[in-house]
C-alpha positions in Angstrom: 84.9 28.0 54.0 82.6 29.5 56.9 82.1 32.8 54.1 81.7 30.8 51.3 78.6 28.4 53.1 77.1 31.3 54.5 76.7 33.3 51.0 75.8 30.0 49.3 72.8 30.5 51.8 72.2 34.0 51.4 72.1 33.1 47.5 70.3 30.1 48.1 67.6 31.8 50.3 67.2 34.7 48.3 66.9 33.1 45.2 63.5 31.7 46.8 61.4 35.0 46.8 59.2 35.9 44.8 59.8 38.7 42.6 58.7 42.0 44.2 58.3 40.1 47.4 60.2 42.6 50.3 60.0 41.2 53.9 59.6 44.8 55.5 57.9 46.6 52.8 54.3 47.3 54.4 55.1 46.7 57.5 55.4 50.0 59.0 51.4 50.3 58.3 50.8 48.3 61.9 50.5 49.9 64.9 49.0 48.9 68.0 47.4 52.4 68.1 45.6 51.7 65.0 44.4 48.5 65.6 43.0 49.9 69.2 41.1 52.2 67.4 39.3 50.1 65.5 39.1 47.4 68.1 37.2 50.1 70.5 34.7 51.1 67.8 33.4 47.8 66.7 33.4 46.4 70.0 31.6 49.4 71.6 27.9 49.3 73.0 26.9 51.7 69.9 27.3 48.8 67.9 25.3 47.0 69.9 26.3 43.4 70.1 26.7 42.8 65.6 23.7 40.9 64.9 22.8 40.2 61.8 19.1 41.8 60.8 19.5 44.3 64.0 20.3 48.2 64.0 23.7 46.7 65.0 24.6 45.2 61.8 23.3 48.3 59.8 26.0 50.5 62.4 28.7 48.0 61.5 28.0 48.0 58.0 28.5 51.3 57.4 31.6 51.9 59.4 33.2 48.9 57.2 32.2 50.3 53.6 33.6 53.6 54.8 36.8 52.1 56.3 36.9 49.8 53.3 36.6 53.3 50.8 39.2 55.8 53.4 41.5 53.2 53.0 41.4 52.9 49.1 40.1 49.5 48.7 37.7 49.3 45.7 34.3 47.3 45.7 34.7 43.5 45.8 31.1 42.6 44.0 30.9 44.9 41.2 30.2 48.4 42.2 29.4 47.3 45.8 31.2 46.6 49.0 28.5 44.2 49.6 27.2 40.9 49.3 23.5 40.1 50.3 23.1 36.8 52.0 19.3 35.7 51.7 18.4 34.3 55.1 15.8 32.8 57.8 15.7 34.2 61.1 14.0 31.3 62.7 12.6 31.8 66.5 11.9 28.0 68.1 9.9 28.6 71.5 9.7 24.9 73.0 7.6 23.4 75.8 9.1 23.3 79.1 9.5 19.9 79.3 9.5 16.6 77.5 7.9 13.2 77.9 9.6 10.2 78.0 7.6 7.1 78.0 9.0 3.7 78.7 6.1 1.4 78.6 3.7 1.6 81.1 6.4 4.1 83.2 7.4 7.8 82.0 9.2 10.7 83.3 10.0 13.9 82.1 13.0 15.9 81.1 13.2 19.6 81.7 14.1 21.8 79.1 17.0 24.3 79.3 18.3 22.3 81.7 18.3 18.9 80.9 18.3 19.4 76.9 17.9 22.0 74.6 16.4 21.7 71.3 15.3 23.6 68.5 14.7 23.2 64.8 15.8 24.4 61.4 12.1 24.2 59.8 9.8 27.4 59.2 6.4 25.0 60.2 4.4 27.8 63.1 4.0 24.1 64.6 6.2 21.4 65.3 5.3 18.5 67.5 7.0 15.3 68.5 4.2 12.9 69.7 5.1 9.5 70.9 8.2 8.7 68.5 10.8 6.2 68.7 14.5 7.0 70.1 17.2 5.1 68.7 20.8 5.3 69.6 23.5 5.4 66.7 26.6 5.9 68.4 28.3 8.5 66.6 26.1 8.9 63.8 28.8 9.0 61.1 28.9 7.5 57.6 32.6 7.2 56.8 33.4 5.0 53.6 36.9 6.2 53.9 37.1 4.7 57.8 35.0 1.5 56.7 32.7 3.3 59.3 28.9 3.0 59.4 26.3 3.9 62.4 23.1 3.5 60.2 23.9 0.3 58.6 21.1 -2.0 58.9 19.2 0.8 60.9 15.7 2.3 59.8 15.6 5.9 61.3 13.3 7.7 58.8 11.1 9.5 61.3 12.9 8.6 64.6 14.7 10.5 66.7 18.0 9.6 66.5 20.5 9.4 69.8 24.1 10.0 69.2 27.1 10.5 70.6 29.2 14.3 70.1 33.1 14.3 68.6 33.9 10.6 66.7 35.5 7.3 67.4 39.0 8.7 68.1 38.3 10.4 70.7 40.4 10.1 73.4 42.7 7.6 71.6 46.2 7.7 70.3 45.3 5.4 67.4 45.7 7.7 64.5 44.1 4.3 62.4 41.1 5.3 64.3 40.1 8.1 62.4 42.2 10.9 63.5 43.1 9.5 67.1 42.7 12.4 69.4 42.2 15.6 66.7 38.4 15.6 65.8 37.3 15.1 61.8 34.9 16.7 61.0 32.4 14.1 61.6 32.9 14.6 65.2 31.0 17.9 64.7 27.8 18.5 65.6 26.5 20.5 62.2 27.7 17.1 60.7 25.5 15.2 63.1 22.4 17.3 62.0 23.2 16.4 58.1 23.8 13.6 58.4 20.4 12.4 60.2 18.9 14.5 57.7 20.3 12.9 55.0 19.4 9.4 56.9 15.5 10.7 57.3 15.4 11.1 61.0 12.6 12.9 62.3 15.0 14.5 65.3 18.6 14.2 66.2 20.1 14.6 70.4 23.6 15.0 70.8 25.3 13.5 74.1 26.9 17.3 75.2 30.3 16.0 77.4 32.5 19.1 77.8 35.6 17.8 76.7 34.9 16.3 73.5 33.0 18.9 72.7 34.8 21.8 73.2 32.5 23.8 75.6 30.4 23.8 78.6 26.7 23.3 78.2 26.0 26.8 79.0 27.3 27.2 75.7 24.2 25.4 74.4 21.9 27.1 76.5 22.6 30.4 74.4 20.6 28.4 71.8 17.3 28.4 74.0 14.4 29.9 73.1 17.1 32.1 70.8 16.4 33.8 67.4 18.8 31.0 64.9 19.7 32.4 61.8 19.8 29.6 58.1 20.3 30.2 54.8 17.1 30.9 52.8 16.3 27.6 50.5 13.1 28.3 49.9 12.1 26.3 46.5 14.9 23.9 47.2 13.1 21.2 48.6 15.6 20.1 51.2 15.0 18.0 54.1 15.7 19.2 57.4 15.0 17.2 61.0 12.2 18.1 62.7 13.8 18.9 65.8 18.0 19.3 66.5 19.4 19.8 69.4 21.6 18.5 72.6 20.6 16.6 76.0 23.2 16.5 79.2 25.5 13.7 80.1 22.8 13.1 83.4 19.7 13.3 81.2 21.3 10.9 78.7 21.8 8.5 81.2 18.3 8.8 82.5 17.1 7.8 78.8 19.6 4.9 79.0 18.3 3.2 82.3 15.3 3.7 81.3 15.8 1.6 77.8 17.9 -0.9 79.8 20.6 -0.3 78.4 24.0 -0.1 80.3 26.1 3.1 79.7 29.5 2.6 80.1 29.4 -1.1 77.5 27.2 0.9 75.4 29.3 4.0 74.7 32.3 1.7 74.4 30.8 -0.7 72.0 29.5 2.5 70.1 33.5 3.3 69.5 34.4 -0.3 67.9 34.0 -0.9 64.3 30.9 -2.8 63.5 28.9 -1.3 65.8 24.8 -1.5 64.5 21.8 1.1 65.8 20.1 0.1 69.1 16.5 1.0 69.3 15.7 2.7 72.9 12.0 1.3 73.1 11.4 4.5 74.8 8.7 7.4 73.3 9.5 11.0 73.4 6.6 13.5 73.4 7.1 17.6 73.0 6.1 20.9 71.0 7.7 23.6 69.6 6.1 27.0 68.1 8.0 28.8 65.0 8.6 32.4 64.1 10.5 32.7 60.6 11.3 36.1 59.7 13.1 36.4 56.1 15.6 39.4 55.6 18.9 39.8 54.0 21.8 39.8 55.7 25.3 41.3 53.8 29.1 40.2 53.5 31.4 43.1 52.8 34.1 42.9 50.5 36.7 45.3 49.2 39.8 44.5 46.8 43.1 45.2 46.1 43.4 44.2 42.3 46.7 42.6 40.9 49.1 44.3 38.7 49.9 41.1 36.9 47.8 38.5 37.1 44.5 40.0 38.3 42.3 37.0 37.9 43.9 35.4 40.7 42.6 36.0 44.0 44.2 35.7 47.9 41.0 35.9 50.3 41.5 37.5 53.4 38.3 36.4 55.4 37.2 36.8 59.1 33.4 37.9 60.0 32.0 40.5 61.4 29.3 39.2 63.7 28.6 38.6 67.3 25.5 37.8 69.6 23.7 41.0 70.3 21.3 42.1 73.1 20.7 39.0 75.0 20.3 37.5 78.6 21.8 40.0 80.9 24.9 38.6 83.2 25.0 38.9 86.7 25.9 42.8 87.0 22.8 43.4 84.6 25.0 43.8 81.0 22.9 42.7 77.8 25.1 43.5 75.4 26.9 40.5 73.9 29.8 43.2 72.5 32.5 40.2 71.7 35.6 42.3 71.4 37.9 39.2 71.1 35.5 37.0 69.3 35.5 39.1 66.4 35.9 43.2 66.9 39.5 41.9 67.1 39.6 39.9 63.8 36.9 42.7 62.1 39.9 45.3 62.9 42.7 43.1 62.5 41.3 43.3 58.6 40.9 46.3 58.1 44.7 46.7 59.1 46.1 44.1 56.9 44.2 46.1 54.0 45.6 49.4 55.1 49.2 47.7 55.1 48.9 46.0 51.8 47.3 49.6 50.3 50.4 51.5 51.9 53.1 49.0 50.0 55.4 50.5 47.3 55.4 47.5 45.4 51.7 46.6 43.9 50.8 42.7 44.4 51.1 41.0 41.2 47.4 38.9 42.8 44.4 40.4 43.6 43.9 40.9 47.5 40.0 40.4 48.7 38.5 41.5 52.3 35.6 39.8 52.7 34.4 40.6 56.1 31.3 37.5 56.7 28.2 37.8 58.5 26.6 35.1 60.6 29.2 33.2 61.6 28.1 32.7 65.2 24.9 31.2 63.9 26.3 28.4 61.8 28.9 30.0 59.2 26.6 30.8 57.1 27.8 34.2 55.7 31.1 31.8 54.3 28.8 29.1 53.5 26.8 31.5 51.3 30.3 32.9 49.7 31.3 29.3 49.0 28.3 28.8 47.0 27.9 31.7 45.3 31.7 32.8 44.9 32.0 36.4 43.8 35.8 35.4 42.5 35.9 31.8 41.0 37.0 28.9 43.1 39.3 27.5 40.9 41.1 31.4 40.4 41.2 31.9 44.1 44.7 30.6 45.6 43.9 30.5 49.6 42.5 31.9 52.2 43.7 33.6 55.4 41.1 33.5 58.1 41.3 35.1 61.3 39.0 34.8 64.2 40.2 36.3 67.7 43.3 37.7 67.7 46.1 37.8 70.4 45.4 40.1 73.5 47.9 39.1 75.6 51.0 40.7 74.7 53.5 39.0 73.1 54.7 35.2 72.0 56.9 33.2 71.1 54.6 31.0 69.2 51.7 30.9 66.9 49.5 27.9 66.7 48.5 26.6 63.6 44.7 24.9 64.0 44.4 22.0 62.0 47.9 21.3 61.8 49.1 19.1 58.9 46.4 20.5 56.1 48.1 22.7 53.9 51.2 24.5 52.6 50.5 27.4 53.6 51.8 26.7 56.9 54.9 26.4 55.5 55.1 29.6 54.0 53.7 30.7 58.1 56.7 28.9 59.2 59.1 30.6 56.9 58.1 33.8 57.7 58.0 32.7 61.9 61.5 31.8 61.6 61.8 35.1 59.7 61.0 37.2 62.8 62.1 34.9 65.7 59.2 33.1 66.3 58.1 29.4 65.9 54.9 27.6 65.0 53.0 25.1 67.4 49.7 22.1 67.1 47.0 23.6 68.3 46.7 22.8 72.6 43.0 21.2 72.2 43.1 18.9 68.9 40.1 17.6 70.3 38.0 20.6 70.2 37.7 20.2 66.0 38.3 24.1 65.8 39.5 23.9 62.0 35.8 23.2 61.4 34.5 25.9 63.6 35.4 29.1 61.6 34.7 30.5 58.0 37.9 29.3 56.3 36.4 25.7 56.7 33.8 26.9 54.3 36.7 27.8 51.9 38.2 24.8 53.0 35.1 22.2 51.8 34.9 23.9 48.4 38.7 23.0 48.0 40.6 26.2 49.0 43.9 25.8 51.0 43.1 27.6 53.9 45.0 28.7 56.9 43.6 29.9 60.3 45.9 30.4 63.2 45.1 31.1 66.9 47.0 32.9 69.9 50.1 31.4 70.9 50.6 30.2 74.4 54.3 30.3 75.0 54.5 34.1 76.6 57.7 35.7 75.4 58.1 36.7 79.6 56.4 34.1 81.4 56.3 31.5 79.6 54.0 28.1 78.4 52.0 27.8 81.4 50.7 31.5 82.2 49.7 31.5 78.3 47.6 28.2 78.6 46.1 29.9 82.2 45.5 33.1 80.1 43.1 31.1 77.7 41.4 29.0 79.8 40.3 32.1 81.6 39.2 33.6 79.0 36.6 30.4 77.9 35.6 30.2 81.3 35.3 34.0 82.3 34.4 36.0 78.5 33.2 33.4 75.6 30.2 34.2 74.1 29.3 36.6 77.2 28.8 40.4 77.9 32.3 40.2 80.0 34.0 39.7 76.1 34.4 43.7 76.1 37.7 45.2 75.0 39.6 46.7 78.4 42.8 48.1 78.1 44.1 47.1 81.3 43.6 43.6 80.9 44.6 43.6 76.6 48.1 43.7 75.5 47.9 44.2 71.4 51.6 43.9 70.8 51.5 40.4 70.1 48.2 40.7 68.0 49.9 43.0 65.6 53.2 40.4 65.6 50.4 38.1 64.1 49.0 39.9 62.1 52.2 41.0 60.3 52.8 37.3 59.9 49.6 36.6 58.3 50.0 39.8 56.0 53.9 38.3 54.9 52.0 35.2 54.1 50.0 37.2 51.8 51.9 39.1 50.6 54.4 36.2 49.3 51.7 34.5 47.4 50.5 38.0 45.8 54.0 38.1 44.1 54.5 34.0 43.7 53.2 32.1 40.3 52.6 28.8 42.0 49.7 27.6 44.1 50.0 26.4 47.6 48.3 22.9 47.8 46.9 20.7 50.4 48.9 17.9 52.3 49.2 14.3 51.8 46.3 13.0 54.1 44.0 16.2 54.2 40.4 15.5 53.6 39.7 18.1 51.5 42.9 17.2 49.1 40.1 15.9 46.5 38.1 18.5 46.4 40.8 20.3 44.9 
């Protein structure tokens, strides 16, 4: 009986496969070696830092296309590797402080420390003189919540107060929007549309570290700094005035001022029902404006499909980092960003080598679309999303990565955004395939399924997948993996410290990954159906 059950599942299981589909076949192409190498090179000072319009994009560039060619991938747009993204280099210088005026009394608030603001408009002037705040609690329009922060309000040309993350926060009410895992109206790019879309004249997000995800410091990289859009020129599309973020302190500051109490405020803001409350305070400040208009590029190669060409798998992850910029304490300006995204840039270029190096040809076409700007708003996956090189309705999913493991092996891998798609199902059969097991995400609050490109696929309709290291280390367990990541947000994010060092990295459990995400792959390159989105996923419709 024990025989017979077990090859009932051996038929069973293998019955499941795709034709062509071979577990192992491919996966001798990864090596930690290999990946190293790559690693090293994009994530050396010759490279400068990756910013887009620098001599540092036109290094990395050309070490992609001829990657992308040694390897054997052909062009992805045409007879080009690359993609030109139209853009705005936009450099906001504002006054050191701002006025707040509270009838006959004002004060001011100190830029970079207290706030930081800047603007997505190309005017050389932009002033703020004497205009109304008014706080909006979240600043979300949800019809499918029955949720409404500008109901009844007037905010065309005001300067709108509101609060980061949405009303779930902190809650285990999964009613409440999405209880403790941010939507995507808890975002802050979400904030900025939607008081453009509501006519405000500025927008100031309440920055509190935990629901947003990050330290303020993090927002002080957007002082006085070079912000890079998506050239609309011709479009005619409204934009605020001024965007931006004030501290937790300063916030409060504006609400005794207004007489307004803070704790029954912000609790009343989280309630259904909730209207607008006009500050009766004035806010006066300047900004001057640089706009520089270049083209940045996307780089795509391609793997085409033996049988059904027209049907594409995206592999995406992007290419960018910060630059030269303010120099840390031991006097390093170069923003290298080894983990946040040398490791994902290389980690493509592998999974292309290993699908190239397979003895059966995928029956799909594979794309490598390597994305600029992403640090700057997503805007090199934005830009794809509307202007698709391979049809949206022909592409299957996309497979994003952004930082891969450098901590040695795992017995997990976490799934961000847990509960979207099928395709972590087909993760989880392949997990289980080699040992390993999938987890939620550790910080559900954070919103980091809206904080990489495959969110751009994702909008358009796309099931997308993007994982993140694992914590549970496969020698020392849960709580030295979760130490291992806070470190690195607190010691290396978005600083000149994020520098590859092979005495500190362990890439063994970054190629586990990535052999995981290229099974993934490769199953769907040899299926015939479609993975879809889940029951509940806000971006089922758009399907």
């Amino acid at each position: 009986m024990k025989n017979y059950l077990l090859l009932i599942s051996l038929i069973t299981f293998f019955s499941c496969q795709p034709d062509g589909f071979v577990r192992e076949d491919g996966l001798d192409a990864f090596s930690v070696s290999s990946l190293e190498t790559h690693l090293k090179k994009i994530a050396s000072d010759e490279f400068q830092g990756r910013l887009p319009f620098s001599e540092g994009e036109r290094i990395t560039l050309a070490y992609l296309e001829e990657t992308f060619r040694n390897i054997g991938l052909e062009p992805g747009n045409g007879n080009s590797y690359l993609q030109e993204v139209p853009m705005v280099e936009i450099t906001a210088t504002p006054a050191p402080s701002m006025t707040v005026q509270s009838g006959k009394r004002s004060f001011t608030l100190e830029g970079f420390k207290d706030y930081v603001i800047w603007t997505e408009r190309t005017d050389e002037k932009i002033e703020l003189k004497n205009d109304d705040l008014i706080f909006c609690g979240f600043g979300i329009v949800a019809p499918e919540y029955n949720w409404n922060d500008f109901a009844g309000a007037d905010v065309k040309d005001k300067v709108i107060v509101v609060m980061v993350n949405d009303p779930g926060f902190g809650s285990d009410d999964n009613t409440l929007f999405k209880g403790n895992t941010m939507t995507y109206y808890g975002r802050w790019t979400y904030k900025f549309e939607e008081a453009a879309r509501q006519g405000a004249k500025g927008v100031l997000i309440i920055h509190d570290d935990v629901p947003a995800g990050y330290g303020f410091w993090v927002v002080q990289n957007n002082w006085n700094a070079p912000r890079l859009y998506l050239d609309e020129r011709g479009k005619n599309i409204y934009h605020c005035a001024t965007v931006g973020w004030v501290t937790q302190s300063a916030a409060r500051k504006l609400f005794e001022a207004a007489g307004m109490n803070w704790a029954e405020t912000l609790t009343a803001a989280r309630k259904p029902g909730f209207t607008a409350k006009p500050m009766n305070l004035k806010i006066s400040t300047s900004l001057s404006v640089k706009a520089r208009y270049d083209k940045s590029h996307n780089v795509i190669g391609k793997i085409t499909g033996s049988k059904a060409p027209d049907e594409y798998i995206i592999y995406s992850t992007h290419w960018d980092h910060l630059g030269i910029g303010k120099p840390d304490a031991e006097g390093d300006s170069i923003y290298n960003g080894a983990l946040d995204n040398a490791s994902g840039t290389a980690g493509l270029l592998e999974l292309a080598k290993a699908f190239k190096s397979m003895k059966a040809k995928p029956h799909r076409t594979l794309v490598f679309l390597a994305v600029t700007a992403e640090e700057q708003g997503l805007w090199g996956s934005e830009y794809y999303a509307r202007n698709p090189v391979y049809p949206k309705e022909k592409t299957v999913a996309n497979i994003n990565m952004d930082g891969l493991n450098p901590y040695g092996k795992m017995k997990d891998i976490v799934v961000v955004g847990m509960g979207q798609s099928e395709l972590e199902d087909y993760l989880q059969t392949e997990a289980e395939a080699m040992g390993r097991y999938l987890s939620p995400e550790p910080n559900p609050v954070a919103g980091y399924y809206f904080r990489s490109d495959h969110f751009c696929f994702a909008r358009i309709g796309i099931p997308a997948l993007y994982t993140n290291t694992g914590i549970d280390h496969i020698e020392k367990g849960k709580e030295y993996g979760k130490q291992l990541q806070d470190e690195y947000v607190a010691k290396y994010y978005h600083k000149p410290s994020d520098e590859y060092d092979p005495a500190r990295w362990n890439l063994e459990g970054a190629v586990d990954d990535l052999k995981l995400l290229f099974n993934v792959g490769k199953r769907l390159a040899f299926e015939k159906t479609w993975p879809q989105w889940k029951e509940g996923s806000e971006f089922k419709a758009a399907r």
